[in-house]
C-alpha positions as CSV (number, residue, x, y, z in Angstrom):
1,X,18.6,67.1,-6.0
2,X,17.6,66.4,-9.5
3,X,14.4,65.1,-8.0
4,X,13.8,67.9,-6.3
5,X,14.6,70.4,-8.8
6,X,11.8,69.2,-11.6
7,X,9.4,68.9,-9.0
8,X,9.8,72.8,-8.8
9,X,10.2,72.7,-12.1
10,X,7.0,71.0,-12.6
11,X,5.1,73.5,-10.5
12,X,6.3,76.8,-12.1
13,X,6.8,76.2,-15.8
14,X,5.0,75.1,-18.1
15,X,5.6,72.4,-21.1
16,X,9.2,72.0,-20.0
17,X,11.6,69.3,-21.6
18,X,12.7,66.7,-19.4
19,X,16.4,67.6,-20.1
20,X,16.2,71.3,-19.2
21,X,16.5,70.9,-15.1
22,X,19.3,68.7,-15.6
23,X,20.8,71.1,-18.1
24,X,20.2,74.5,-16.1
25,X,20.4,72.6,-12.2
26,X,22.9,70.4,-12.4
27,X,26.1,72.7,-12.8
28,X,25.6,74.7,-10.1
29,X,24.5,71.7,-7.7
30,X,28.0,69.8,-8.9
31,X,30.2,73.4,-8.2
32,X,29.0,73.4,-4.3
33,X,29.6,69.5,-4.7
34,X,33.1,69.9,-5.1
35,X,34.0,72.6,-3.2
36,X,32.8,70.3,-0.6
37,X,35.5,67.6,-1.6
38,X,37.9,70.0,-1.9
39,X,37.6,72.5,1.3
40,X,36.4,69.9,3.7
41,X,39.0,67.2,5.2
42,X,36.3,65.7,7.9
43,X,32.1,66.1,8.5
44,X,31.5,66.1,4.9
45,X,28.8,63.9,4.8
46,X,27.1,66.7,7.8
47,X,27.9,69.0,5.3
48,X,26.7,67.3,2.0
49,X,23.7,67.9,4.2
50,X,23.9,71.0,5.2
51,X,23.9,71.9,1.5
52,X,20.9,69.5,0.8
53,X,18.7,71.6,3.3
54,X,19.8,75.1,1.7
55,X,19.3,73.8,-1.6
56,X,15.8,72.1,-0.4
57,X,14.5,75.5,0.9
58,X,15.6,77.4,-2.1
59,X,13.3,75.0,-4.2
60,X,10.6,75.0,-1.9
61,X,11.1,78.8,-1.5
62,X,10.5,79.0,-5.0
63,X,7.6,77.2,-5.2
64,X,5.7,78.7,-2.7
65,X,6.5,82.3,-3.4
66,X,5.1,81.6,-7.3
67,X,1.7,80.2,-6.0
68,X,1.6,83.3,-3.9
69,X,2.9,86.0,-6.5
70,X,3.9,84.7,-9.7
71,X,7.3,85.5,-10.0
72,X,10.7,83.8,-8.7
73,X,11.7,84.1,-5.4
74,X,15.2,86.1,-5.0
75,X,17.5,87.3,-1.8
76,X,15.5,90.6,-1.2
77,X,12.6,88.6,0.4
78,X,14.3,87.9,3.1
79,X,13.2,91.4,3.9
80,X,9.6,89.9,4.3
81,X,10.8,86.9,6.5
82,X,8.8,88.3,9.8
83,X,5.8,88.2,7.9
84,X,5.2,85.0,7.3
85,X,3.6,83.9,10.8
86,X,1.6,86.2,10.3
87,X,0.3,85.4,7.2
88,X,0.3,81.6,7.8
89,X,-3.1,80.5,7.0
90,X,-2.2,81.8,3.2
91,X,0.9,80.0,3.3
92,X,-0.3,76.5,4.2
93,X,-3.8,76.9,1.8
94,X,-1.4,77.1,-1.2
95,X,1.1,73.8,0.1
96,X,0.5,70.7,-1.5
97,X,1.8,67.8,0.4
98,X,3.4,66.6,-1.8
99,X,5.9,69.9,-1.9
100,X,7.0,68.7,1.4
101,X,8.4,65.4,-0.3
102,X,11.5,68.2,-1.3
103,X,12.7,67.4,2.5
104,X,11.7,64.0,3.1
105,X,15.7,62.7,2.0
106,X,17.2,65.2,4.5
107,X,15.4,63.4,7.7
108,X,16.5,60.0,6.5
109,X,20.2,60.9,6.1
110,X,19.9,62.9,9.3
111,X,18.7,59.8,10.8
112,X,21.6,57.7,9.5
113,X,24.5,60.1,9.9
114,X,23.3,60.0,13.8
115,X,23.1,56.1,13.8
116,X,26.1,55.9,12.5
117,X,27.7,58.2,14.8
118,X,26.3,56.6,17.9
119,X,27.0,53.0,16.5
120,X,31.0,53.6,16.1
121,X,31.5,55.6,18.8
122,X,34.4,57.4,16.8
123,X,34.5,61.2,14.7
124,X,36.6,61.8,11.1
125,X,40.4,62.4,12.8
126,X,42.0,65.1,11.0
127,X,45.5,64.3,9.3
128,X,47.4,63.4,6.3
129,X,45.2,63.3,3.6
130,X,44.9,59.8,1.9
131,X,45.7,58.7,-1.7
132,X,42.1,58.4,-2.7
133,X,41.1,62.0,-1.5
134,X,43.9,63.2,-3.4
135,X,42.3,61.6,-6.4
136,X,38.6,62.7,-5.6
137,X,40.3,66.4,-5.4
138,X,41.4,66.1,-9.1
139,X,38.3,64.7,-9.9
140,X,36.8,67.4,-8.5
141,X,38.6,69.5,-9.8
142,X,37.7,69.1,-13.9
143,X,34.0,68.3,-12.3
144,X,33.9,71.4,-11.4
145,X,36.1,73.8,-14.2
146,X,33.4,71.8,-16.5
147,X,30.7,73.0,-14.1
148,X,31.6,76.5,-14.1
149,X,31.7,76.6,-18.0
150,X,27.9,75.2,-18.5
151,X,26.7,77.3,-15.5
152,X,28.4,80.7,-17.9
153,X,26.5,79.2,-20.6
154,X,23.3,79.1,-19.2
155,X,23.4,82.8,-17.8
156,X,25.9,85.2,-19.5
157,X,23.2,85.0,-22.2
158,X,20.3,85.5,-20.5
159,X,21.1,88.5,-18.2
160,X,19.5,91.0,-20.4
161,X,15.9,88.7,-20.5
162,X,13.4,91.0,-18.9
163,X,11.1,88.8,-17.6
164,X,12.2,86.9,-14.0
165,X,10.5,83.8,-15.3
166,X,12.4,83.8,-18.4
167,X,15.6,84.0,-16.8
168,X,14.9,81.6,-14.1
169,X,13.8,79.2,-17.6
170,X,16.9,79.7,-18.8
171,X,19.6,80.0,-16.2
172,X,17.8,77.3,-13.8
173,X,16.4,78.5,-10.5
174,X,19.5,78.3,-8.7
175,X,21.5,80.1,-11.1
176,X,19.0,82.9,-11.4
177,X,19.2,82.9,-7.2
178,X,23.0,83.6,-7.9
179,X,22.8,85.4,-10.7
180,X,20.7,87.8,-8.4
181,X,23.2,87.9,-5.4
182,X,26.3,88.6,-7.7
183,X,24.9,90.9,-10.3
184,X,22.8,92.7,-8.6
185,X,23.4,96.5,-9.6
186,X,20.7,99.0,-9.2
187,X,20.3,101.4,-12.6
188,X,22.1,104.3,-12.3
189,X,19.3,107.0,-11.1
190,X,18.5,109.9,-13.2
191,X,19.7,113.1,-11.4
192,X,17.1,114.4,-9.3
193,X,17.0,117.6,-11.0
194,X,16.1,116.4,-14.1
195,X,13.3,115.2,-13.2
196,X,10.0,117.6,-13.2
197,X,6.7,116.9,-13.8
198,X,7.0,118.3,-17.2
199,X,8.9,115.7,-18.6
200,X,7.0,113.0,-16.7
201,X,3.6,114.7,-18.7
202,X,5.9,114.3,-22.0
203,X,6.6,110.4,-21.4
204,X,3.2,110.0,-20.7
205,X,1.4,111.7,-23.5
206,X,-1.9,111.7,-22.1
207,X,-4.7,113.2,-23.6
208,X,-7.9,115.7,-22.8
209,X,-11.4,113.6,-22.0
210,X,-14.6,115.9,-22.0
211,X,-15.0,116.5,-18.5
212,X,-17.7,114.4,-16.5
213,X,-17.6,116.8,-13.0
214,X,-16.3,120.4,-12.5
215,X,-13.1,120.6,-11.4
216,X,-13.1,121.1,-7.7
217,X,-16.6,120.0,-7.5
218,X,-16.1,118.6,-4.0
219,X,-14.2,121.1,-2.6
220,X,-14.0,121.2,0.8
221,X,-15.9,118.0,1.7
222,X,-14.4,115.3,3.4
223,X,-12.6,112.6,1.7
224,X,-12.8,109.3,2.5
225,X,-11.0,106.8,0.6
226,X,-11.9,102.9,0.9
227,X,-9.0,100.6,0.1
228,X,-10.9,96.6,0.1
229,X,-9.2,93.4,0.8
230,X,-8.2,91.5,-2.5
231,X,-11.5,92.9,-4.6
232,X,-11.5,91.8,-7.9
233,X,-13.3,93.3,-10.4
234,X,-15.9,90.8,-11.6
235,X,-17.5,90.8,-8.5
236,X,-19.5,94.1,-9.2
237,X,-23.0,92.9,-11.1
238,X,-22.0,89.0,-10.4
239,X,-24.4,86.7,-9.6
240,X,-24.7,83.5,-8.8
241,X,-27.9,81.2,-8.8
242,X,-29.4,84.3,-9.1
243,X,-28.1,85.6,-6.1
244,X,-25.8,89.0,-6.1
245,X,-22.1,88.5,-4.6
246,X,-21.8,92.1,-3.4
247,X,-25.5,93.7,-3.9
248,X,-24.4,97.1,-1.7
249,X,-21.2,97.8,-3.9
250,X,-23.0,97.2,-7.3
251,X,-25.9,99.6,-5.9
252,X,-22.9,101.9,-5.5
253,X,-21.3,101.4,-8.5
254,X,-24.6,102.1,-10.5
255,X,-25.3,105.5,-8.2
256,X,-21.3,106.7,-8.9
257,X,-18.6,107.1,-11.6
258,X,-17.9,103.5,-11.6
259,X,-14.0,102.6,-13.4
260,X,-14.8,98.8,-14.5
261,X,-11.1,99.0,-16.5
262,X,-9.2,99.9,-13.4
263,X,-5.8,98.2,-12.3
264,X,-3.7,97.1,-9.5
265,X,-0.2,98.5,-9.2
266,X,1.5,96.9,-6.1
267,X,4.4,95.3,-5.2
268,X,6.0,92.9,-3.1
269,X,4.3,94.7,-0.5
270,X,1.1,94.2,-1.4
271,X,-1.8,95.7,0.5
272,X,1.0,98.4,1.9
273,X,2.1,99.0,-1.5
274,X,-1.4,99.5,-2.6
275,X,-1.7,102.3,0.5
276,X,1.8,103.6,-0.8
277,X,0.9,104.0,-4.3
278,X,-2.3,105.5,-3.6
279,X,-0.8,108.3,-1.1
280,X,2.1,109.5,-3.8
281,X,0.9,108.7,-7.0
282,X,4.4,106.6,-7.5
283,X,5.1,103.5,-8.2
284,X,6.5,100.4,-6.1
285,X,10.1,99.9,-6.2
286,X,12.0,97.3,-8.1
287,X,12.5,95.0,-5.1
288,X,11.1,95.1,-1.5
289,X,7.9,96.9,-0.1
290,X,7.8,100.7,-0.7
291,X,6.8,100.6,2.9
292,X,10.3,99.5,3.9
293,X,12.7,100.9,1.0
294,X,11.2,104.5,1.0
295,X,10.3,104.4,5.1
296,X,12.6,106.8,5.6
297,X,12.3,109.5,3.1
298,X,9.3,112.5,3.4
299,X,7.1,111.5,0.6
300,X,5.3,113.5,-1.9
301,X,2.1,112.3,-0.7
302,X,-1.8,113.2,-0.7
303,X,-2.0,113.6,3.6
304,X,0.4,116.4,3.1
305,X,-1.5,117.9,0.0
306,X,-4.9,117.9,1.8
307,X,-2.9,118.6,5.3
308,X,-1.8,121.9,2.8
309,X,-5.7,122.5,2.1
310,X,-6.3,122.9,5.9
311,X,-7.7,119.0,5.7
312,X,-7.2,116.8,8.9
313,X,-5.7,112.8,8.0
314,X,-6.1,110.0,9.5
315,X,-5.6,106.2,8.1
316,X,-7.2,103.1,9.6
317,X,-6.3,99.5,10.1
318,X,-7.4,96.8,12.2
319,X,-3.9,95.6,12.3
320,X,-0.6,95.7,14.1
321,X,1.0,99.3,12.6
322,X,4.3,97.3,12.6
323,X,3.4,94.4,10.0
324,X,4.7,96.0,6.9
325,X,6.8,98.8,8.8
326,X,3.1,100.8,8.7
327,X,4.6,102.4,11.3
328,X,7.5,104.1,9.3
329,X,5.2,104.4,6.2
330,X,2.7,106.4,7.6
331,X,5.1,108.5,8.9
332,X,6.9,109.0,5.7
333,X,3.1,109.4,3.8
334,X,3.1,112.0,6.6
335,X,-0.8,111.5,8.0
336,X,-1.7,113.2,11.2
337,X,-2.6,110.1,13.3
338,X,-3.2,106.4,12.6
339,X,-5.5,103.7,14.5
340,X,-4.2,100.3,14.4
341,X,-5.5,97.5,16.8
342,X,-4.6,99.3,19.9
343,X,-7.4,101.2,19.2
344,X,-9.7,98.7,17.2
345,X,-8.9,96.1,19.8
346,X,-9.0,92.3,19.2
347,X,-13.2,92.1,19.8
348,X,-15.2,89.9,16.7
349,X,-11.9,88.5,15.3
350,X,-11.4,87.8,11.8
351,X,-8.1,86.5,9.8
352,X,-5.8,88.8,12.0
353,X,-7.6,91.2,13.2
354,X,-11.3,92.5,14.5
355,X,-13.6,92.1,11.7
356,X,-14.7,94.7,9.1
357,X,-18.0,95.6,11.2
358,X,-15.8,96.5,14.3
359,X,-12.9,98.3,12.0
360,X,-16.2,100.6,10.2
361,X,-18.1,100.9,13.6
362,X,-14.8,102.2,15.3
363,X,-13.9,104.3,12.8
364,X,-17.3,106.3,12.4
365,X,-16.7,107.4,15.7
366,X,-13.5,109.1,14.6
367,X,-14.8,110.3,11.4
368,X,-17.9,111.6,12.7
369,X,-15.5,113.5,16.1
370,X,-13.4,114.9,13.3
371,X,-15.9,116.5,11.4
372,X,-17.0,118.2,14.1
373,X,-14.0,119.7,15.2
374,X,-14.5,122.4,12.4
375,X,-12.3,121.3,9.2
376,X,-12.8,118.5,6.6
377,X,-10.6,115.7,6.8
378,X,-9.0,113.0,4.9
379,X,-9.1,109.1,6.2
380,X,-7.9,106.7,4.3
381,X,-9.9,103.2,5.5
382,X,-8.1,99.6,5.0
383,X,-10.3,96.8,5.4
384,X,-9.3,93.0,5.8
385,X,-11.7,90.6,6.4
386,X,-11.8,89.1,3.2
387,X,-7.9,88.6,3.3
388,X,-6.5,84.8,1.8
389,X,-7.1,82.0,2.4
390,X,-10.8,83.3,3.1
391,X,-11.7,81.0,5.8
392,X,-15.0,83.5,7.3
393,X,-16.6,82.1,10.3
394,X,-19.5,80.1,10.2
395,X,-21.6,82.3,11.8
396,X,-20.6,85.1,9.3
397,X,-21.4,83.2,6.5
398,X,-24.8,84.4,4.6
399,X,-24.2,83.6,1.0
400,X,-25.2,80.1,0.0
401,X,-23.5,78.5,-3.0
402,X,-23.9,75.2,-5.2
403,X,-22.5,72.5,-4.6
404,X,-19.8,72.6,-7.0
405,X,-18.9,75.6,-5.6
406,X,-18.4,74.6,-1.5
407,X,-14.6,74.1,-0.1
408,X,-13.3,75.7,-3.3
409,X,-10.9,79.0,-3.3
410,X,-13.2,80.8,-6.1
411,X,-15.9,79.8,-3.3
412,X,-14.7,80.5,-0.3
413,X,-13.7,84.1,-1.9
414,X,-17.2,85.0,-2.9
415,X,-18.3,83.9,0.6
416,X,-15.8,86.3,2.2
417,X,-16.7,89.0,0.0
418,X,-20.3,88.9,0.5
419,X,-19.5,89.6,3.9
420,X,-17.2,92.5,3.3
421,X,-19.9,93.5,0.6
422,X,-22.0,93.6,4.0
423,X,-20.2,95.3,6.2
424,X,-19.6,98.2,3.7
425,X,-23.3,98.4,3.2
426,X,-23.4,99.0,7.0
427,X,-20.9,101.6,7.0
428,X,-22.8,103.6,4.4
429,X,-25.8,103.6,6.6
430,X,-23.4,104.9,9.2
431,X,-22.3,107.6,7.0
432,X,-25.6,108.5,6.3
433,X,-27.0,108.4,9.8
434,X,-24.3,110.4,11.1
435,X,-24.6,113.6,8.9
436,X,-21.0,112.6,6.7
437,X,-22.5,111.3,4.1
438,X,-23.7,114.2,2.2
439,X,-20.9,116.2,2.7
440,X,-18.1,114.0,1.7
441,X,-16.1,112.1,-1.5
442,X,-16.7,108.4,-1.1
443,X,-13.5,106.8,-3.1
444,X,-13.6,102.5,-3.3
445,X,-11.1,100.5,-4.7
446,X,-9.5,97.0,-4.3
447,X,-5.9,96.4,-3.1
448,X,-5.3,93.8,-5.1
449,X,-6.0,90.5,-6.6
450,X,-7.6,88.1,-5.0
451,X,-7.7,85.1,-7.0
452,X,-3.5,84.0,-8.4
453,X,-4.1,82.0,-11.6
454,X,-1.0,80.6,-10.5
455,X,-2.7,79.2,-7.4
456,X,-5.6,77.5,-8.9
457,X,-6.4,73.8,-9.1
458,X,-8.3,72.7,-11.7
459,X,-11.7,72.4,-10.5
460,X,-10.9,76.2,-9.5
461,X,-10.3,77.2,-13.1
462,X,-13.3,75.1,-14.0
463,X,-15.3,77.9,-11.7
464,X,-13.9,80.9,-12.8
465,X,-14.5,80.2,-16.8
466,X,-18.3,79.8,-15.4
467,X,-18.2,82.8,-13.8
468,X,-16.6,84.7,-16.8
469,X,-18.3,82.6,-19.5
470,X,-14.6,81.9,-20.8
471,X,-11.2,81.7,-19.8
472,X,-9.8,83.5,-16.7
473,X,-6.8,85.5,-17.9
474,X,-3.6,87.6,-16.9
475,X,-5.6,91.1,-17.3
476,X,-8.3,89.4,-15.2
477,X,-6.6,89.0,-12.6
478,X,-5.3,92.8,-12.0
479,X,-8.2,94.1,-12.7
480,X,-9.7,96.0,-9.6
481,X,-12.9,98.3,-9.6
482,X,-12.6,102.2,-8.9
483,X,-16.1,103.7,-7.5
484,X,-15.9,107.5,-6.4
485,X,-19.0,109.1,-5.6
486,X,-19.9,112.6,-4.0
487,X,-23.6,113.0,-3.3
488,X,-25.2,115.8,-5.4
489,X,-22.3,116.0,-7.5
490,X,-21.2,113.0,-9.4
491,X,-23.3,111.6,-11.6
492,X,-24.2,107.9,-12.1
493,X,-21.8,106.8,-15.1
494,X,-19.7,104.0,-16.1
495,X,-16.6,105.3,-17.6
496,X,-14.5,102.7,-19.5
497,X,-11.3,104.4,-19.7
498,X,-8.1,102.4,-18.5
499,X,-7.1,103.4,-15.0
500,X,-4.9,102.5,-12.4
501,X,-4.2,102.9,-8.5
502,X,-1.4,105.5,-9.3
503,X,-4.2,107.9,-10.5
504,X,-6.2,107.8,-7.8
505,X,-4.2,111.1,-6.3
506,X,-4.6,113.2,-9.1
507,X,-8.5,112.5,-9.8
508,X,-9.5,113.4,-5.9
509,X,-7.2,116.7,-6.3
510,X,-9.1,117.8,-9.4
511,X,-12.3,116.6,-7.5
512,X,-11.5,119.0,-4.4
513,X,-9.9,121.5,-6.0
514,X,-6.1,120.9,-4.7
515,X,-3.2,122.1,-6.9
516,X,-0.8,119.6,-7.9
517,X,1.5,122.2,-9.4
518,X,4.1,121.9,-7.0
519,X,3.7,117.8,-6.3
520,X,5.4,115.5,-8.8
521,X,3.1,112.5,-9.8
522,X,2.9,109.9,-11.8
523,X,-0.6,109.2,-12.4
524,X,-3.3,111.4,-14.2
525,X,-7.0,112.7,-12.9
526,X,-8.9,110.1,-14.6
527,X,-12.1,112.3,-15.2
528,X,-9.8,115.1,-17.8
529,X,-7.0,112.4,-19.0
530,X,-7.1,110.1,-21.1
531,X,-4.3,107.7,-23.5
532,X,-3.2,106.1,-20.2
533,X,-0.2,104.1,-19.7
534,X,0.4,101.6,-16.9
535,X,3.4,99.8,-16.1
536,X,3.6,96.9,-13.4
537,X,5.8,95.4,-11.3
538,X,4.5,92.3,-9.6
539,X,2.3,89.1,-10.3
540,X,3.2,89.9,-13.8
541,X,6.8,89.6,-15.2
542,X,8.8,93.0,-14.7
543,X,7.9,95.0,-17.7
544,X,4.3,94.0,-18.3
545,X,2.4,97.0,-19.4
546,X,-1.5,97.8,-20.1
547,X,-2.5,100.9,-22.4
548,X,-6.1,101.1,-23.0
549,X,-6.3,98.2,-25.7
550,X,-3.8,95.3,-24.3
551,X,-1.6,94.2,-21.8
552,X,1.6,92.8,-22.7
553,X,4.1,90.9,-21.2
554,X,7.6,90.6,-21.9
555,X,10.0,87.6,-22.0
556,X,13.3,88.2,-23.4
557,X,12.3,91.8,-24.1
558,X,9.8,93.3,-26.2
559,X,10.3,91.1,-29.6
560,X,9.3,87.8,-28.0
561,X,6.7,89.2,-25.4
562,X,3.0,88.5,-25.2
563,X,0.2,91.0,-26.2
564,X,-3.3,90.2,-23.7
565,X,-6.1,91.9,-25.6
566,X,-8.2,93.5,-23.0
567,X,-11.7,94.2,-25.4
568,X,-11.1,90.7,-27.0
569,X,-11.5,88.2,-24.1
570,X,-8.5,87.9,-23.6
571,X,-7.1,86.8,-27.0
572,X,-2.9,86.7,-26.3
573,X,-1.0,87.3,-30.0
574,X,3.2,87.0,-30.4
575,X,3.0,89.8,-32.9
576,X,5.3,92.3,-34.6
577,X,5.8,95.7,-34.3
578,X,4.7,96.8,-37.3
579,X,1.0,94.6,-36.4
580,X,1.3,96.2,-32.7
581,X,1.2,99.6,-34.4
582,X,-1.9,98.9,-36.5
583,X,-4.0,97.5,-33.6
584,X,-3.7,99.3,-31.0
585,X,-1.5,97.1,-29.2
586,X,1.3,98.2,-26.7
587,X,4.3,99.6,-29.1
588,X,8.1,99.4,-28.6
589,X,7.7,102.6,-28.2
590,X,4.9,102.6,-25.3
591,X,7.1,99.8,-23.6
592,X,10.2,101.7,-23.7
593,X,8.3,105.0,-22.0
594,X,6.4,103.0,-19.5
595,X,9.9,101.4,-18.3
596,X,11.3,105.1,-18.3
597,X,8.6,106.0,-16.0
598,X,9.4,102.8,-13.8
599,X,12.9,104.4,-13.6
600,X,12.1,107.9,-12.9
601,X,9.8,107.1,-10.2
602,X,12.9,104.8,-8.4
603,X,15.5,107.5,-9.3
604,X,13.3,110.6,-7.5
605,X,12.3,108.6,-4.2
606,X,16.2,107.2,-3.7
607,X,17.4,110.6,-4.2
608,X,15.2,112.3,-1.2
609,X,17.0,113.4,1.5
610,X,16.2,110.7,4.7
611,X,13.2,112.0,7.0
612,X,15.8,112.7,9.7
613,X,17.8,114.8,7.6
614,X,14.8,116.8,6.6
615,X,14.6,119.9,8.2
């Protein structure tokens, strides 16, 4: 078990001592030791490994969930269990073998504990318990009082440590697992009625920009909002060997109001949570998808504020509408209709689903009946070709890389989003050809990152320090592009204030002309606010914040965290508060509001009446 523990050790932390998994592991592991030898009178040895494979696939557990997310695994993803088949492929390009070696003891003793069996013939006979179980009892006994003692030690300290990682550091993995089962109290909300959008403006403190477009500009177009699979950032202008990545997206980004310092805000649910946050202008929950903890409730949400400007909604996905509970979400959002893959079909297949050409194709056919029914609409458009592990078809492949470059995960991503790049070209020519394009508000954003530092091998990092000319950091990572664009209305700018997908409500209301007065939200239109401040709540420790000079990142709390400098390449500082103040740094202050926001969002959406209660 000891084994077993550093290699997890090994694979999420960095620069540990050799003692520390013994230290943090080894209590726990000895308490359900003894409760073995004093509970169980026969099959002990069956259930010595019983507990060897539950302890295995909390190890295991944790590893694989960090490559994929960054944080620690805890009991609330067992909500995402029926997802896993179908996001396989991702699962399997992130295991090492040698991950597997976690299991390898349990077949052997399996093997033996049968042998044995069918060699004497003969089971454990209950009875009088002898002498020398007796004594193992007592043994047991201070084994496990001692136990108990270091296993306080290591977390009654800790509990207050903000950041997962942290805790997991210090408490061990398997206490942190426990620590999350047994103390696991949600904050106590904020009354409902004390929460109104003026005192969410007065947390925030924004401030006025000059404005770039009229408000309500686009006022009765159509609004079509483009939500791409795992589209990072540095893909917009990239090139490589002189050839551009994504050459129809940067020709967009130079003809729109292009957002280069623009930020993921999802959640465990990630490409739903990036839908979610998008439609309310909330943010994710604590734990779980927003998809399944809020699925019941009537959501604040943009399909009912456009439905409420006499707008038509629709949302599109080449996927099952029951992998993340879509189908409950959508109904919470409140859109008209939605087309999953009963209507896409399975024609042209790509990771799970018909391929971006078939999902933009399709849905032009929609877009184009629903304009001519009379009344602008709203369609929210999810794409998903270029979906991890990025394994494209051969024959879909067009971008040629170097050599250093092939059967890489920075390469095969490039490959899959010059194809995605592509197909969004093609659905712009549709848009045009069809009579939409002139009379609608084009919105692009990515869903989330596409490239975990966490799951990077070396000659993977190698790549992505060529591709930024230096090293590939936290702030990287999240960082997604916003492109909106109206024909004949926006101009052609780059805007370089701080953004996130939160905002992305607000910005198309003051674009069209819809009144937010009576919808609570928690982002700000990006083209008349400014002084943003972004909290996040996955890939990054809970608590990490950007404003628009630095991301930080907590450990303990804010005294120990680490400030990501977001105009300095990177730079991280341990500094103090006084030095935050001065350089424009995230402030005690500015962490302690953007965790108040975190909280108000949770408290409001918990305290909605259920959907079916709604009347």
């Amino acid at each position: 078990m000891m084994i077993k523990s550093s290699l997890a050790w090994i694979v999420i932390f960095d620069d540990i001592p050799v003692w520390k998994p013994l230290l943090t592991e080894l209590p726990l592991i000895w308490i359900c030791f003894c409760l073995i030898e004093w509970f169980a009178a026969k099959r002990r040895m069956w259930l010595y490994l019983g507990l060897d494979l539950i302890l295995s696939g909390i190890f295991f557990a944790a590893i694989m969930y960090y490559k994929y997310y960054g944080v620690i695994v805890n009991y609330h993803a067992l909500a995402q269990v029926n997802q896993v088949t179908s996001v396989k492929s991702s699962m399997f390009s992130l295991l090492d073998p040698y991950y597997l070696f976690i299991f390898a003891d349990i077949l052997v003793i399996a093997g033996i504990l049968i042998l044995r069996r069918v060699k004497l013939g003969v089971t454990e006979r209950s009875g009088r318990i002898p002498l020398e179980r007796r004594a193992r009892r007592r043994i047991a006994s201070v084994i496990l009082m001692l136990s108990m003692v270091l296993c306080m030690l290591n977390i009654y300290p800790n509990r207050a440590s903000m950041s997962e990682i942290t805790q997991a550091e210090q408490m061990g993995i398997l206490g942190y697992e426990a620590y999350t089962i047994l103390a696991d109290r949600p904050d106590k909300p904020v009354p409902i009625d004390k929460i109104d959008q003026d005192h969410i403006d007065e947390i925030k403190q924004t401030t006025a920009l000059p404005a770039v477009v009229e408000q309500g500009a686009a006022k009765g177009r159509n609004v079509i909002v483009l939500q791409l699979e795992s589209f990072q950032n540095f893909l917009i202008g990239l090139q490589v060997d002189g050839q551009e990545v994504t050459p129809h997206l940067n020709q967009l980004a130079a003809q729109s109001l292009y957002f280069p310092n623009f930020y993921q805000q999802v959640g465990q649910g990630n490409t739903s949570d990036a839908e979610f946050v998008v439609n309310t202008s909330f943010y994710t929950p604590p734990n779980g998808a927003a998809a399944t903890v809020y699925a019941n409730k009537e959501l604040p949400s943009l399909p009912r504020l456009m439905s409420a400007n006499g707008y038509q909604t629709a949302t599109f996905h080449t996927n099952d509408v029951h992998f993340w509970n879509r189908d409950q979400l959508y109904r919470a959002l409140g859109f008209d209709h939605y087309y999953d893959i009963n209507y896409f079909g399975t024609e042209d297949s790509i990771a799970f689903s018909a391929s971006d050409e078939v999902l933009y194709s399709k849905t032009l056919d929609k877009l184009e009946a629903m304009q001519d029914s009379g009344s602008p609409f709203y369609a929210q458009i999810i794409s998903m070709s270029a979906h991890h592990p990025y394994h494209l078809p051969e024959d879909k492949k067009s971008l040629t890389l170097p050599e250093r470059y092939v059967n890489t995960l920075p390469g095969d991503y490039l490959v899959s989003q010059h194809y995605a790049d592509q197909a969004v070209g093609q659905f712009i020519e549709g848009l045009k050809e069809r009579g939409l394009w002139e009379n609608s508000l084009l919105v692009v954003y990515g869903d989330h990152l596409g490239l975990p530092i966490y799951s990077l091998d070396r000659t993977d990092e190698k790549l992505m320090q060529e591709i930024y000319g230096r090293e590939y950091t936290s702030a990287d990572m999240i960082n997604i592009p916003l492109i909106v664009t109206a024909p004949g209305i926006t101009p052609a700018a780059k805007l370089e204030q701080i953004g996130g997908q939160v905002d992305i409500l607000p910005t198309i209301a003051g674009l069209t002309g819809a009144s937010l007065q009576n919808q609570l939200h928690f982002g700000q239109d990006l083209l008349r606010e400014g002084n943003n401040l972004l909290p996040e709540r996955y890939y990054l420790p809970s608590g990490s914040v950007l404003n628009d000079a630095s991301l930080f990142v907590p450990a303990t709390g804010y005294g120990d965290g680490t400030h990501y400098s977001l105009a300095n390449a990177g730079r991280q500082d341990v500094i103090s508060a006084e030095q935050s103040t001065s350089s424009g740094y995230i402030t005690k202050e500015q962490y302690g509001r953007a965790l108040d926001l975190l909280h108000l969002s949770n408290s409001y959406l918990t305290q909605l009446p259920n959907r079916n209660a709604v009347k």
